[in-house]
N, C-alpha and C positions, 0 to 999 in steps of 0.2 A: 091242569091236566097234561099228562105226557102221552104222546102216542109214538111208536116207534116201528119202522115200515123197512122193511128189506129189498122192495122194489125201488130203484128210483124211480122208475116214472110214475109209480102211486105217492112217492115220496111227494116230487114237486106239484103234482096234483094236491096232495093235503096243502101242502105250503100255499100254495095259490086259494086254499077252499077258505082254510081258517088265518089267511095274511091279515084279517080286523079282529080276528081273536087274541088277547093280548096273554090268554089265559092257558090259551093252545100252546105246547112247545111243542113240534115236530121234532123226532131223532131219526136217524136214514141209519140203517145195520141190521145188523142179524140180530135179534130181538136177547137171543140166548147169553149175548156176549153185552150187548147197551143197557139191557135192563140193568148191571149192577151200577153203571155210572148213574144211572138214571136213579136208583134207591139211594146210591152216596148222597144225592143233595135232598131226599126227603128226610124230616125232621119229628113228623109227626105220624099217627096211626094214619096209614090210609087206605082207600081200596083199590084194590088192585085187581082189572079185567085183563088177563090171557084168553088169547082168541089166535095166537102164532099156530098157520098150517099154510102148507103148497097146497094150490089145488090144482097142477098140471093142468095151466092154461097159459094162456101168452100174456099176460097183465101181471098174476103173482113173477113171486121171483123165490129160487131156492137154496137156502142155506148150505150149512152142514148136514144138516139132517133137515129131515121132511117136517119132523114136528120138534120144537126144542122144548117144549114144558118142563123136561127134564133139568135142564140148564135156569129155565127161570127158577125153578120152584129150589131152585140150589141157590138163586139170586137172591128169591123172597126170603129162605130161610135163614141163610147169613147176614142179613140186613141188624142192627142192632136193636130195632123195636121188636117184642117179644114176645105182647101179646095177639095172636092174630085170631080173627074171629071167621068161623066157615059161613057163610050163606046157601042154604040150598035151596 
């Protein structure tokens, strides 16, 4: 599982929550911009949960834009796997 956090101080908080998680990889960035390193080392069909938004309070923290969906779903779809499946 990847998770990727644009606050640091939620960063190092994840890092400290799941440091016995071996499974956990924490990424620290702008979700819009990591997501694609972060699909470069996936190999296989996965899922994929987008949840990136400011919520204009003092814990998030804010990118370029308030919501980057736009940017991942540019991430997701460039990815080389091809087949993707919706959930609703």
């Amino acid at each position: 599982m990847h998770s990727i956090e644009l606050s640091e101080k939620l960063y190092k908080h994840c890092v400290k929550r799941f440091r016995w998680k071996s499974r956990v990889k924490m990424h620290q960035g702008d979700s819009g911009v990591k997501l694609k390193d972060v699909l470069d080392t996936i190999k296989v069909r996965s899922l994929i949960f987008i949840d990136a938004h400011y919520c204009a309070d003092d814990v998030t923290a804010l990118g370029e834009v308030w919501i980057p969906v736009i940017n991942e779903m540019k991430a997701i779809a460039s990815h080389p796997i091809k087949k993707p499946r919706a959930y609703y």
